[in-house]
Steps between C-alpha positions, in 0.01 A plus 500: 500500500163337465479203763216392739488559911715299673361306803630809787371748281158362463472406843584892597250590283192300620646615881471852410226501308299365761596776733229681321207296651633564829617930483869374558604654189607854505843644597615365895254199449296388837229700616392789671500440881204716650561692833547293779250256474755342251219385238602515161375583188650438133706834333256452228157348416596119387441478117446225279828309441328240206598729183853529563533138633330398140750652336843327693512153305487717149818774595813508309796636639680779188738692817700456787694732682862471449635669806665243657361542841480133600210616718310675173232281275348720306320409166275647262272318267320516183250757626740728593489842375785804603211791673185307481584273796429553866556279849174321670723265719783623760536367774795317688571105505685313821850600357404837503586568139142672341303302266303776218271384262465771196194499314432658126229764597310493204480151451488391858766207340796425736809649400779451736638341843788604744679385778718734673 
């Protein structure tokens, strides 16, 4: 397999990826809810979103799961390597499956996306 996004799978990608510039990206998504004053702060300091987003237009899709779980899209692309690969989007969408972005972490190039 060797194929460009499609349309869905590009558009989760920008979503997600822009949960970075906001700190709506780890594991539970939202924020942390302080006391009872109910002010809010991100999970994480917001971080620069532009290097990844650069990079969306030029991904190739090389895997996708085969699990048959209508509710799983999971694909890998070309920078995709087995151990060197590590998650710096999770967080849920309004269907409640969880949207991960995986990220080579010595390249910084992004290497995968699931829905779950």
């Amino acid at each position: 397999m060797n194929r460009k996004l499609t349309k869905q799978e590009k558009q989760w990608l920008i979503r997600g990826l822009k949960w970075l510039e906001t700190g709506e990206h780890n594991l539970g998504g939202g924020k942390w809810t302080i006391g009872d004053t109910g002010v809010t702060k991100p999970l994480d300091p917001p971080k620069d979103a532009a290097p990844y987003l650069e990079q969306v237009d030029e991904l190739r899709v090389v895997h996708k799961c085969k699990c048959d779980n209508v509710d799983c899209h999971t694909i890998k692309f070309q920078h995709f390597e087995k151990g060197k690969c590590g998650v710096i989007i999770s967080n849920s969408i309004e269907d409640g499956r969880m949207l991960i972005i995986d990220v080579h972490r010595e390249t910084n190039l992004l290497a995968g996306l699931e829905i779950i």
